[in-house]
C-alpha positions as CSV (number, residue, x, y, z in Angstrom):
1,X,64.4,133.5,83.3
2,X,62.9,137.1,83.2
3,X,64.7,139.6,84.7
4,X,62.4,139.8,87.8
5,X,63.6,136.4,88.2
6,X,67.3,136.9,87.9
7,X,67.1,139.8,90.3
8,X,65.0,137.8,92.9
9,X,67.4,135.0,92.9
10,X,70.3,136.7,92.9
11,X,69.2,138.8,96.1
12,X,67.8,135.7,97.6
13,X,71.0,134.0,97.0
14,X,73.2,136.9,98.4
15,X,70.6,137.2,101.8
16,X,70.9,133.5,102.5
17,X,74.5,134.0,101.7
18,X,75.2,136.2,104.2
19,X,72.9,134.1,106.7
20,X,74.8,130.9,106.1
21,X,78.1,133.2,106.9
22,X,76.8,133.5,110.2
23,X,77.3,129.8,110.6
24,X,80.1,129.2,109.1
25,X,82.8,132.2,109.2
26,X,83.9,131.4,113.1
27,X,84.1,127.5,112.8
28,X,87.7,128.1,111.6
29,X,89.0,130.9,114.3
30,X,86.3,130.7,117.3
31,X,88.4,127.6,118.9
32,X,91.7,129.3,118.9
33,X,90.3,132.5,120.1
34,X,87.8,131.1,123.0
35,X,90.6,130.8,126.0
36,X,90.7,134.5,125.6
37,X,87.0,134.2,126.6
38,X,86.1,133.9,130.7
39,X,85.3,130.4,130.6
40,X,86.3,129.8,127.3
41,X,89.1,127.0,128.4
42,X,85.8,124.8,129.2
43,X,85.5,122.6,125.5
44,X,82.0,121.9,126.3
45,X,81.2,125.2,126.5
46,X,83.1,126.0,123.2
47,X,80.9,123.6,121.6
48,X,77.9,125.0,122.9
49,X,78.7,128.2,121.2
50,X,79.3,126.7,118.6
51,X,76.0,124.3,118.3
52,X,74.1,127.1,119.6
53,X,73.1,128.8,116.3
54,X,72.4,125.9,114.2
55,X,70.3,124.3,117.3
56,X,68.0,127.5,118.0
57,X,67.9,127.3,113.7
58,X,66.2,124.2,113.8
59,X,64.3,124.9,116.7
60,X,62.9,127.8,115.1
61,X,62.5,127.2,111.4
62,X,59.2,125.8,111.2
63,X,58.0,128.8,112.7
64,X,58.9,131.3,111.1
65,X,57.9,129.5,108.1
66,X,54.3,129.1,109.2
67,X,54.5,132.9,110.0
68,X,55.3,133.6,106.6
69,X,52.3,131.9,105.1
70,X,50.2,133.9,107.3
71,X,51.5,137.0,107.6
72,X,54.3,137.4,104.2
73,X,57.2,136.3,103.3
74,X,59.5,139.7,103.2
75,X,58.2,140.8,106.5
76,X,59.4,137.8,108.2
77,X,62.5,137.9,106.4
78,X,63.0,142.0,107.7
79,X,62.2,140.5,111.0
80,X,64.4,137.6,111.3
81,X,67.9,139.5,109.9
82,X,67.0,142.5,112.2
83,X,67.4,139.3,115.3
84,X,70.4,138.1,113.4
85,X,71.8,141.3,113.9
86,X,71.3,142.2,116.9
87,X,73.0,138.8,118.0
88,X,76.3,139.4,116.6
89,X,76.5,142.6,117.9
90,X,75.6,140.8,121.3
91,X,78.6,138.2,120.3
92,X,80.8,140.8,119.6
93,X,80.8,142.7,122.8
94,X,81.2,139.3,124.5
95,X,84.4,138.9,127.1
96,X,83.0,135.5,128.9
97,X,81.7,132.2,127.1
98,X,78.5,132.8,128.4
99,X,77.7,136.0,126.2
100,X,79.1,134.6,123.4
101,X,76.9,131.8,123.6
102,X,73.7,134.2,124.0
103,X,75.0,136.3,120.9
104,X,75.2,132.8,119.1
105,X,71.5,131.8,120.0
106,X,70.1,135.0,119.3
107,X,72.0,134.8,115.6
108,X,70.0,131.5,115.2
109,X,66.8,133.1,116.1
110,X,66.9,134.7,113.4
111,X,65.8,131.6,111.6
112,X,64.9,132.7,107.9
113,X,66.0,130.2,106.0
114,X,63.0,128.5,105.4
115,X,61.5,131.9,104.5
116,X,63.9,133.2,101.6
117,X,63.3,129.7,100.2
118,X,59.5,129.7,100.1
119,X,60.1,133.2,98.6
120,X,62.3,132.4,95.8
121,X,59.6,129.8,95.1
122,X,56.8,132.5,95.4
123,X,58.9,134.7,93.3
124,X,60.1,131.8,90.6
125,X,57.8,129.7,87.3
126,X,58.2,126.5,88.2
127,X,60.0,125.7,85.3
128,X,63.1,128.1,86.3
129,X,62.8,127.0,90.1
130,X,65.6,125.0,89.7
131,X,67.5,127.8,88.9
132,X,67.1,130.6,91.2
133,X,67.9,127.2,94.3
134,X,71.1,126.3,92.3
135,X,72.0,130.4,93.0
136,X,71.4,129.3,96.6
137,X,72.8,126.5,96.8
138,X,76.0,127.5,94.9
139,X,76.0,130.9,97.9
140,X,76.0,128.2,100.7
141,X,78.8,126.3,99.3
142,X,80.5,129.8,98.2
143,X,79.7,130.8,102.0
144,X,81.7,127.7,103.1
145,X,84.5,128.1,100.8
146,X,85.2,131.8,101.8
147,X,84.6,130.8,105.6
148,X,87.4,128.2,105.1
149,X,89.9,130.8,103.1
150,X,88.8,134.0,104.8
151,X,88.1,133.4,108.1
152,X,91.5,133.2,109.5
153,X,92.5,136.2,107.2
154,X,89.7,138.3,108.8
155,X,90.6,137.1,112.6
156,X,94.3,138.7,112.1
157,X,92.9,141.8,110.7
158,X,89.7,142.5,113.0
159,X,89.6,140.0,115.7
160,X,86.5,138.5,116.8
161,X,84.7,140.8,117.5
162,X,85.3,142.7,114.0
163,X,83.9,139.7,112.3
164,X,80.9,139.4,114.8
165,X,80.2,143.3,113.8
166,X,81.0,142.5,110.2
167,X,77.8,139.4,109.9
168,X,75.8,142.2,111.6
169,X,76.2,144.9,109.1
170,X,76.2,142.7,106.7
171,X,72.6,141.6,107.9
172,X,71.2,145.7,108.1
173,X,72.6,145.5,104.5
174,X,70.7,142.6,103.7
175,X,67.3,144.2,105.0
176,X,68.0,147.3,102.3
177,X,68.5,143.9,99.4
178,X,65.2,142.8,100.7
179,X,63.0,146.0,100.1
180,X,65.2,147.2,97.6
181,X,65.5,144.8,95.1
182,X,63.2,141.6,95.8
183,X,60.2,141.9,94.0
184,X,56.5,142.0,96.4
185,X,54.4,139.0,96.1
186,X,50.9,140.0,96.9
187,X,48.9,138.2,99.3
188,X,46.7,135.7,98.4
189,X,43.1,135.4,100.0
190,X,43.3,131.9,102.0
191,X,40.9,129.1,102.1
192,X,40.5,128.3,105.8
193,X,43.6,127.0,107.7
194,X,44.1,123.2,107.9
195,X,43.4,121.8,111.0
196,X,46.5,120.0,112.6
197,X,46.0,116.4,111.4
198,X,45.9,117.5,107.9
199,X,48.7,120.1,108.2
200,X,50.6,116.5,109.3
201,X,49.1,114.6,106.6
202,X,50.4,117.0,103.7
203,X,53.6,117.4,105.3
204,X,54.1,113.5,105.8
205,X,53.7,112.6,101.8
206,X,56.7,110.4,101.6
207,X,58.4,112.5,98.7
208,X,58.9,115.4,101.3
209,X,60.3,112.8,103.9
210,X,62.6,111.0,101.4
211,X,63.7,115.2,100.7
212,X,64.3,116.0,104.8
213,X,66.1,112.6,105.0
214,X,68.4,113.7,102.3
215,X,69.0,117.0,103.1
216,X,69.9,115.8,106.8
217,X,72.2,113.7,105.7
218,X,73.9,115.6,103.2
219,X,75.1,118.4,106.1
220,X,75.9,115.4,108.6
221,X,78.4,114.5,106.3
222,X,79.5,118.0,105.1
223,X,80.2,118.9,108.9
224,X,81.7,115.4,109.7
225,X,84.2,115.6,107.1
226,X,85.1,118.8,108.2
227,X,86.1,117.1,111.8
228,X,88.7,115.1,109.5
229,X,89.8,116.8,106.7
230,X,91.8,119.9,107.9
231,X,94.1,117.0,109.8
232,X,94.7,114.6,106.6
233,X,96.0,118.0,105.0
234,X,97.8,118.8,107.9
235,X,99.4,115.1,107.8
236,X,100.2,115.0,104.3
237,X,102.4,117.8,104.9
238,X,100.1,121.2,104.2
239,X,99.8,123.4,106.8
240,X,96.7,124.9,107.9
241,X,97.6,128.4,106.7
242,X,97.8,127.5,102.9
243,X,94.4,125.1,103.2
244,X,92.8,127.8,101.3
245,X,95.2,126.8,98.1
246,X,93.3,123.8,98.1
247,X,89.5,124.6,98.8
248,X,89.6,127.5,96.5
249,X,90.3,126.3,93.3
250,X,88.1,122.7,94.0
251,X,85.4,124.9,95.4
252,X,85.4,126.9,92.4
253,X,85.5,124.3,89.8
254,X,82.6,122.4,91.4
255,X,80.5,125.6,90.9
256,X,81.4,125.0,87.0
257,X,80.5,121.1,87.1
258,X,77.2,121.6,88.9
259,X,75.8,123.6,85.6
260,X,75.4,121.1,83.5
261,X,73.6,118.5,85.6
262,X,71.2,121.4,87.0
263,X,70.6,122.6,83.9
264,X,69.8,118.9,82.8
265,X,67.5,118.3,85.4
266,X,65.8,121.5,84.9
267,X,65.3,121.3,80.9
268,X,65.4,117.5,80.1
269,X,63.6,116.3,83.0
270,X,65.9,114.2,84.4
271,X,65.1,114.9,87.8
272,X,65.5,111.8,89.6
273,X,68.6,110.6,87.3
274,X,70.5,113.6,88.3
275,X,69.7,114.1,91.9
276,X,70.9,109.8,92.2
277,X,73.8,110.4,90.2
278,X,74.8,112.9,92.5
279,X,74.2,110.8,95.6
280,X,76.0,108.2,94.3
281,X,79.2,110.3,93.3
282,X,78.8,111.5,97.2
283,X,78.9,107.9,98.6
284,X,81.7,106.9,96.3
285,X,83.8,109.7,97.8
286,X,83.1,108.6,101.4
287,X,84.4,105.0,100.5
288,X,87.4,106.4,98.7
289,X,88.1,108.4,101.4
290,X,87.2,105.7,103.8
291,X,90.0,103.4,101.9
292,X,92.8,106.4,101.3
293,X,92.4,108.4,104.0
294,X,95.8,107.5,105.3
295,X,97.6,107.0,102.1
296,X,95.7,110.1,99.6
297,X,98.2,112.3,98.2
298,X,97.3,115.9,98.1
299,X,96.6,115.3,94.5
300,X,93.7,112.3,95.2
301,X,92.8,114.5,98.0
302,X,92.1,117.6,96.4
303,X,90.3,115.3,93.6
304,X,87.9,113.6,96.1
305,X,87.1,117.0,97.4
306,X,86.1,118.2,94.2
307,X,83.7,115.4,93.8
308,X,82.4,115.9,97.6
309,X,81.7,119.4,96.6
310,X,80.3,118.6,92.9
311,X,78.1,116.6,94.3
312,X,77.5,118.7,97.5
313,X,76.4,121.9,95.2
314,X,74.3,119.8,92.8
315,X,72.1,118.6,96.0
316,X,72.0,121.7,97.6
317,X,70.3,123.1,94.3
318,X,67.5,120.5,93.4
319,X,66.8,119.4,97.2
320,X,64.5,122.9,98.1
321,X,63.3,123.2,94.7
322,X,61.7,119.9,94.7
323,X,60.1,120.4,98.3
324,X,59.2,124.3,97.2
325,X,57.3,122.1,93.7
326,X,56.2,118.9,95.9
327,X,54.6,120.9,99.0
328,X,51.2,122.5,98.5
329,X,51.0,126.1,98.1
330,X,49.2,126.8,101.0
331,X,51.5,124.9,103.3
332,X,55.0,125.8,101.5
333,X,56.4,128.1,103.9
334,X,55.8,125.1,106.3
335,X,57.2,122.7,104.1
336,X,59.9,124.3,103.7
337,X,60.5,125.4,107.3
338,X,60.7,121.5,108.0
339,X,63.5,120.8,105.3
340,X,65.6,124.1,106.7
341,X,65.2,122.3,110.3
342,X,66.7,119.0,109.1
343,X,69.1,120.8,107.3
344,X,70.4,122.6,110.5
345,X,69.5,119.5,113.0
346,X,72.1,117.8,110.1
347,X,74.3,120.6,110.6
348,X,74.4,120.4,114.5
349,X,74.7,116.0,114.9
350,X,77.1,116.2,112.1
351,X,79.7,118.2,113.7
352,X,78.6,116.3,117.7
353,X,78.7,113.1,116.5
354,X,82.1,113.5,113.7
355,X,84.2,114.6,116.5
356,X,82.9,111.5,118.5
357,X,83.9,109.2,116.0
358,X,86.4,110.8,115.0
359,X,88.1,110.6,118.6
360,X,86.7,106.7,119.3
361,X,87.2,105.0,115.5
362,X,89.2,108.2,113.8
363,X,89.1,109.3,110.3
364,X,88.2,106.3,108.7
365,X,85.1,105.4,111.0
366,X,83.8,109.3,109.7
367,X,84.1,108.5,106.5
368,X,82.6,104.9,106.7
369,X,80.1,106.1,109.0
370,X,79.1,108.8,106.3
371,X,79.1,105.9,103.7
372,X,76.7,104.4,105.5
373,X,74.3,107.5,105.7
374,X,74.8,108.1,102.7
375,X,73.8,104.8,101.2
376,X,70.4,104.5,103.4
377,X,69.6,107.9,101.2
378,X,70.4,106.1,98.5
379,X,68.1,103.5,99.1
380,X,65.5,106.0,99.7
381,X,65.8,108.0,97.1
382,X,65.3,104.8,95.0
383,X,61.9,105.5,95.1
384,X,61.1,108.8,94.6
385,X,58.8,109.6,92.2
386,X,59.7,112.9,90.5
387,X,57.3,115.8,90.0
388,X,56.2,116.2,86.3
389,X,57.4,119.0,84.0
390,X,55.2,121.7,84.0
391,X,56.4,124.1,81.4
392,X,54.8,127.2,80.2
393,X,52.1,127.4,82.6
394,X,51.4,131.2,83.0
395,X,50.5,133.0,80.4
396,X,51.6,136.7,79.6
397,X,49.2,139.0,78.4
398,X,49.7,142.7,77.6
399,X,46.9,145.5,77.1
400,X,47.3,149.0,76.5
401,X,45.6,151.3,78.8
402,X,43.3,154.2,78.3
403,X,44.2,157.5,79.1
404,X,41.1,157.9,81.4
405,X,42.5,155.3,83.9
406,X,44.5,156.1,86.4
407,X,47.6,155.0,87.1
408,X,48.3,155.4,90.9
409,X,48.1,151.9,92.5
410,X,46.7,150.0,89.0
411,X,49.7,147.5,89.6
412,X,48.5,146.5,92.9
413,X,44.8,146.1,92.2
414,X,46.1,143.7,89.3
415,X,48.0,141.4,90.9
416,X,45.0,141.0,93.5
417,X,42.3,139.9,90.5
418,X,42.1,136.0,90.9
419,X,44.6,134.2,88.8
420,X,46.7,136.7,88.1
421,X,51.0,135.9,89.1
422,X,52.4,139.4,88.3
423,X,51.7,142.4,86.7
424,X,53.9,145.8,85.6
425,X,52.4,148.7,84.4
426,X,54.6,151.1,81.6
427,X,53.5,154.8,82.8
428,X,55.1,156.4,79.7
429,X,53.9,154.1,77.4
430,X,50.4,153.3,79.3
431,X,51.0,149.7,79.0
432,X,50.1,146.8,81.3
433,X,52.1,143.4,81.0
434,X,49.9,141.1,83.1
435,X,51.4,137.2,83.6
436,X,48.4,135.0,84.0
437,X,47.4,131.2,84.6
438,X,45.5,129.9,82.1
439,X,42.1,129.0,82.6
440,X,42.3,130.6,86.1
441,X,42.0,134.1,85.9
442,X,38.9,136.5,86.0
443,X,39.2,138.2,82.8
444,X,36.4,140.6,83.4
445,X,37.6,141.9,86.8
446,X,40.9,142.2,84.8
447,X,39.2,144.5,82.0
448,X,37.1,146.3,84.2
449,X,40.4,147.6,86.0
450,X,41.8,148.7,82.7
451,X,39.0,150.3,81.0
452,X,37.7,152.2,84.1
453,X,34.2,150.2,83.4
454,X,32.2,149.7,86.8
């Protein structure tokens, strides 16, 4: 990876970090703090506040990502974390249920998921996509992991409302990442837009579909778990407070097993061997689970946890990155805005329907029920047909640059000439490094920018 690359995905990473935060840092505190609330002894309510973010996510998603295409990727992005911020200050001024589910939904408006995907894709050669989405999908399980262990450290310190204000700053800081550090991608001049049936008909090619199903699946059964697992620790004799001891360390270690198996798929082309591997160490730890779950020892526990999140972090990595490579370019931000709804729709039915069970068949029904999900993916994913390796495609080219040309604003007539991907000019060295794609690009509207020729 260049080091534009590595910068752009490790912002991207960080932003959708701190989005993802937003979602998960009350789960553990906001159900012991609601009766402090006015109408926050009403459950249903509780839930709603809850369910309230990831619902307006998914409600929004697709279009902020169709914005994006249209209008850019970074201004979207600015637009959606200044929302996000305003809600949890809105959520942390709340003293009744009823404001805390407002600040909740106007969180979720901020619905920029989809967006910071398409731009890591925008930003990324195909060939290192995998990459910069492993960085994001490693932040959302890091996001989980330090929701679980921090979360309740955080509450005694701050309260609430301190974490609500914390998310918000936290998003204002996120807006300085975004101009800061994330490279620009220029705008690209658009053929006209599809008309509605074929928007449908690109973004109902079965690979995406077989993609959305997976990735709604994969967060039902992340959040159902979560119904259930806090309780078997809390059974087997851990109490809640040293939880952390135990998603910590596995969390961490997962991070170090998903390398090799990205870095597998991404290099060897192993695509679909890696992404059904992974599926099928997830299903095998729903059955386990489903077996054990009353007789697991902290020990097997902890183990099968590791595995959930191995396999959790390796899926979270290759899911966007195939849709970002599947979807066509002119549709991606759309693409990709359907997969982030999914994701969040999975996020929302898995935590509804994991405490239904979970009350009306109890932890073993979750865990077969996720079994089951998890092998209908399977199935689907049986017949996936894997995008092929496209390595090397742009082409770098540098040319030195006479001294009658000026300098002021040469990068951004560059990157405008047709087929060009990036460009950087060296002032002090009056040097242009241009990345091209081959057999695309207008080489004389490229020289005639850098000798000054009309």
């Amino acid at each position: 990876m260049s080091r534009t690359e590595r910068r752009a995905g490790l912002s991207l990473a960080a932003i959708f970090g701190i989005r993802m935060l937003g979602l998960f840092l009350i789960l553990p505190v906001f159900v012991t703090h609601a009766p402090q609330l006015r109408g926050g002894d009403n459950l249903t309510l509780v839930g709603l506040a809850l369910g309230a973010y990831g619902l307006v996510q998914a409600l929004l998603q697709i279009p902020f990502g169709m914005a994006s295409d249209r209008w850019g990727r970074k201004r979207v992005i600015i637009l959606g974390l200044i929302v996000f911020a305003a809600g949890s200050f809105v959520a942390a001024l709340a003293n009744d249920i009823w404001v805390a589910i407002a600040g909740r939904a106007l969180q979720g408006a901020g619905a920029i998921s989809s967006v910071v995907v398409a731009l890591a894709a925008d930003l990324t050669r195909e060939e290192h996509r995998t990459k910069t989405m492993a960085m994001i999908g490693g932040m959302i399980g890091l996001s989980f992991a330090l929701s679980l262990v921090g979360a309740p450290v955080l509450y005694g310190l701050v309260g609430m409302s301190g974490l609500f204000v914390l998310t918000g700053l936290l998003a204002l800081f996120a807006i300085w990442m975004i101009r800061s550090l994330v490279p620009d991608v220029p705008m690209k001049p658009r053929a006209a837009p599809l008309s509605g049936a074929a928007l449908r008909r690109e973004l109902a090619n079965p690979e995406l579909l077989r993609l959305n199903l997976g990735i709604f699946v994969l967060h039902v059964v992340q959040m159902a778990m979560f119904v259930v697992v806090p309780t078997m620790l809390v059974g087997g004799g851990f109490p809640v407070g040293e939880h952390w001891k135990i998603y910590l360390p596995v969390v961490l270690v997962s991070f170090v097993l998903m390398v090799p198996p990205v870095m597998m798929a991404d290099r060897a082309g192993k695509t679909k061997p890696v992404l059904l591997g992974a599926v099928l160490l997830l299903l095998v730890v729903e059955l386990l689970f489903a077996l054990a779950w009353q007789g697991a020892s902290l020990v097997g526990t902890g183990i099968l946890l590791l595995g959930f999140f191995a396999a959790f972090n390796v899926l979270e990595a290759m899911l966007p990155s195939l849709v970002s490579r599947i979807a066509p370019e002119h549709a991606r931000g759309t693409a990709i805005g359907v997969y982030n709804t999914t994701q969040t729709l999975g996020l929302f039915f898995g935590g509804l329907f994991g405490g239904m069970l979970a009350e009306n068949a109890g932890a073993q029904g979750v865990f077969a029920a996720c079994a089951f999900l998890t092998v209908a993916w399977f199935a689907a994913a049986t017949g996936m047909r894997a995008p092929a390796r496209q390595v090397n495609r742009l082409t770098p080219l540098t040319f030195s640059i006479p001294t009658g040309v000026r300098l002021e604003g040469l990068r951004e007539a560059l990157v405008r000439v047709q087929g060009v991907r990036d460009a950087e000019v060296l002032e002090k060295e009056r040097i242009a490094r241009v990345t091209v794609i081959p057999d695309g690009w207008d080489e004389n509207g490229l020289r005639r920018l850098l000798t000054g020729e009309a």
